[in-house]
N, C-alpha and C positions, 0 to 999 in steps of 0.2 A: 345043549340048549334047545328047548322044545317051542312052540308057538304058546302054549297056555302059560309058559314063565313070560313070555313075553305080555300075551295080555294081561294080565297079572300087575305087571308095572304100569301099564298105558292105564289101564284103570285106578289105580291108585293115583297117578297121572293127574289124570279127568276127574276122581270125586273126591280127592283130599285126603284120605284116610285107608286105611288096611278094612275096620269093619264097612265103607262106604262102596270101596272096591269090589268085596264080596258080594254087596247086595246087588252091585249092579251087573252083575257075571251069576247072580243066579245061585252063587257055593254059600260054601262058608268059612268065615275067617281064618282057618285052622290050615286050609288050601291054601289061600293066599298067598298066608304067611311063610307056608313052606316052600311056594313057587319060590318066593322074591330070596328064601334063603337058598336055593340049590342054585337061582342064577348068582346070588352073590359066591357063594362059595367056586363057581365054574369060573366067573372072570377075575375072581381075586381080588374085590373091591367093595364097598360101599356103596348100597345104594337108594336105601330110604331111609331116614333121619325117623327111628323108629320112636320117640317120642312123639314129636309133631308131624308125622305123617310126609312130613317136605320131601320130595327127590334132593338127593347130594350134585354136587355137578358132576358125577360119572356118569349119575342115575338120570341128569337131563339128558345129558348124552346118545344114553343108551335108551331112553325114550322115542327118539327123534330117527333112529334108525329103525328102532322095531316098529314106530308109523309106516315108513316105508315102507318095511317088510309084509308087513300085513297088508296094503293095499294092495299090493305087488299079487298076491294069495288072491286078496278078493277080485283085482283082473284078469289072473288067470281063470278062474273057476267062471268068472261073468262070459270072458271071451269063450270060451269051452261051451258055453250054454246057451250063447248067441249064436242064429243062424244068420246068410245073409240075409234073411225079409224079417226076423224076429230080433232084435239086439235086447238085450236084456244087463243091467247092472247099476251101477253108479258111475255117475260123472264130478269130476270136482271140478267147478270151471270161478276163479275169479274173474272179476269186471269191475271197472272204473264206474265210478258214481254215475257220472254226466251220462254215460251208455247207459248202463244200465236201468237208469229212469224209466226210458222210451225202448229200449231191449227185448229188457225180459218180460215187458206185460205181454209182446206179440212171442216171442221165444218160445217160453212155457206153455203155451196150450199148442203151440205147433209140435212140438218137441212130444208131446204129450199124445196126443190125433195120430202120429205118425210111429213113434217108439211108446205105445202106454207101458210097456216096462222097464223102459232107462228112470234113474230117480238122480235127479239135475239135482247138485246141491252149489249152492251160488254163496262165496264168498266176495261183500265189496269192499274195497282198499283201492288206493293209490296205484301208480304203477311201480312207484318206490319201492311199495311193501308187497305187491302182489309178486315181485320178480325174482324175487328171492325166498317166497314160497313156493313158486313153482321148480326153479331150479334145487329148493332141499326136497319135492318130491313130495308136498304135501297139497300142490295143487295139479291138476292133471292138463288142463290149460287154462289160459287166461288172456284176458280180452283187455289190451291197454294200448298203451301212447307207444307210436313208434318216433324215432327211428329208433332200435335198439341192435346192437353190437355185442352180439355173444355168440362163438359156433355152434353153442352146445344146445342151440333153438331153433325148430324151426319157424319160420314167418309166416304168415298169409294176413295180408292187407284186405281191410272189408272197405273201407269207404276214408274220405276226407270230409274234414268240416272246418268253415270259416274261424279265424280268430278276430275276433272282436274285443273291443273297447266300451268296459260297462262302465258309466259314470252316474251318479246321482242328479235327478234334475235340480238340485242348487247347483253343480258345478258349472263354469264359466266352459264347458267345453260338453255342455248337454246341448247345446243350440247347434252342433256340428254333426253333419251326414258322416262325411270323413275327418283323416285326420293322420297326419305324416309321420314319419318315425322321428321325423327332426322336431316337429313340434312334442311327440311324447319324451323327447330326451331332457325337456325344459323344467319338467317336474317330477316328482317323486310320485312310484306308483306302487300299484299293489301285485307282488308277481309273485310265481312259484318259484321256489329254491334252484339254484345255480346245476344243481345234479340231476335236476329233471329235465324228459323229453322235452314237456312243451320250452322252458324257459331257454334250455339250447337252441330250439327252433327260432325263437324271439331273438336272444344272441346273434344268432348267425346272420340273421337279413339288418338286424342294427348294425351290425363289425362291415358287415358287406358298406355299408355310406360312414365307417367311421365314424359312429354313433357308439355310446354307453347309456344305457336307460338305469335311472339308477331307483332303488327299491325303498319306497317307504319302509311296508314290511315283505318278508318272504313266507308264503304261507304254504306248505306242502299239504292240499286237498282244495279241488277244483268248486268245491260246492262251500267251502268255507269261503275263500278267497271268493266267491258270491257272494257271499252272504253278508261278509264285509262290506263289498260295495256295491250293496240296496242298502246298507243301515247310514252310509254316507263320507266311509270310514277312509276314501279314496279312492280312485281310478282303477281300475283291475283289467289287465287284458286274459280273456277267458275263452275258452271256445264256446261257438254259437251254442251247442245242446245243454251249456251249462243252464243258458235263459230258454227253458221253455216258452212257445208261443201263446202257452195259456197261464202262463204268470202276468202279473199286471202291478203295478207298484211306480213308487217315483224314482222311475230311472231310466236309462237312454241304451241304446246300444249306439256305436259308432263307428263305422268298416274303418280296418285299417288297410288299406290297397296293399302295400309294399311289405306286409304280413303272407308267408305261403301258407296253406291250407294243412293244418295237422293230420297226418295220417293216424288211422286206429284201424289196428288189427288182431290178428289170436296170434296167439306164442305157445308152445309146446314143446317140449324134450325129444332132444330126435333118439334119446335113447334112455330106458326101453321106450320103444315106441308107444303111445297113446291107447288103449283101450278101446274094446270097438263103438261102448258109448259115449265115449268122447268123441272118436272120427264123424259118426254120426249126428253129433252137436254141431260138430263142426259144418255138415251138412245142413243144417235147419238153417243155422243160424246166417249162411250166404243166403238161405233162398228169401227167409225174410229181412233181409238188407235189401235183398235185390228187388223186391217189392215195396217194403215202406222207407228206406232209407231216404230216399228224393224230399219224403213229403215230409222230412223234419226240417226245420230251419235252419240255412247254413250247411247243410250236410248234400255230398255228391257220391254217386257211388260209382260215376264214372271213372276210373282210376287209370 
């Protein structure tokens, strides 16, 4: 099994097709096709649906490992080429909507001033979806909702930020500064999915008073579950950075006291260990918390 069978598939992968593959690796068709048969013939399977160009399910399979494997190549050779005052490679860092708003505009040009030859590549998701990209190895780290429960990560906490209560100014509970957990138990609201950090968080301090909050709908993404309720669609408890201070519309924020403050932190594989442009991000991105974090709304970086 050689790395060029492997790219061979990833790129058939990525462009749909045997001739689409070729073009984009530069050969020509005739390679291709010969890679993907010597790897078929090595593992004794199927693995491109040579009509329609489709990977079989061995062939996602073994798609999904040869990512890994190649980035794996491309951190060795970045870390080998990195000094300690030069880092040089790719980072794959996902991040959460809400963050990354207010993040990455100051991230990336620090990131950039500091490392001009690391090359940040930013996937945004959920923490749902980003966590189980990072743990298949297709993300190098990511920046989400804690608390999370896995040994096979390591943690670091960047900051907290308030959960608040977004309501429409029609509702009968826009006229309220605050607002109790027993009062939000009375109506149906708008929250995240039962498997998520944050709606565990909420969980927990309601079960704490013997409370059930019960769910209009469940919406897994913090900017949707927004955007629902500015359109007037109901009540959403969201974290403050969801409502920027420079958005403006008919809607209320409203502290909920007896709500604890969401942690958001980076998560990383402690093994293989991280890349050196990624520990490096990881660098930036504390010093600019540690500077702009205060002046978002709702957010401490006192921890």
């Amino acid at each position: 099994m050689e790395i060029r069978h492997l790219a061979s598939l990833i790129a058939i992968a990525d462009h749909g097709s045997f001739s689409a593959a070729s073009r984009a690796l530069g050969t020509v068709q005739s390679n291709v096709s010969a890679h993907i048969s010597r790897l078929e013939k090595e593992l004794g399977v199927s693995l491109v649906e040579r009509l329609t160009g489709k990977l079989t399910e061995d062939g996602a399979m073994v798609v999904d490992r040869a990512r890994r494997i190649i980035h794996e190549l491309e951190d060795i050779e970045a870390d080998v080429q990195s000094t300690d005052t030069e880092v040089e490679g790719d980072t794959r860092l996902g991040v959460i909507g809400t963050t990354g708003r207010w993040l990455m505009p100051r991230l990336l040009p620090a990131l950039q001033k500091q490392h001009p030859k690391v090359r940040a590549i930013i996937y945004e998701g959920s923490s749902s979806t980003l966590l189980p990209r990072l743990l298949a190895g297709d993300l190098d780290a990511a920046i989400v909702h804690f608390p999370i429960d896995n040994p096979e990560l390591d943690l670091v906490e960047l900051f907290a930020e308030d959960l608040v209560l977004l309501v429409h100014t029609k509702h009968h509970w826009a006229s309220k500064q605050t607002i109790s957990l027993a009062e939000l138990a009375t109506e149906p609201l708008l929250l995240a999915p039962r498997n998520t950090s944050l709606r565990r968080v909420i969980d927990r301090a309601a079960g704490s008073q013997r409370l059930a909050l019960k769910a209009q709908a469940e919406i897994d993404g913090v900017r949707l579950l927004t955007s629902m309720a500015f359109e007037g669609f109901g009540p959403a408890i969201v974290p403050a950075t969801a409502i920027p201070g420079w958005v403006k519309g008919d809607f209320t924020r409203v502290t909920i006291p007896e709500l604890p403050r969401r942690i958001v932190g980076w998560a990383s594989r402690k093994r293989p260990i991280p890349n050196k442009p990624t520990r490096a991000t990881l660098e930036i991105t504390q010093a600019v918390i540690a500077k702009s974090g205060d002046r978002q709304p709702g957010v401490t970086t006192n921890l």
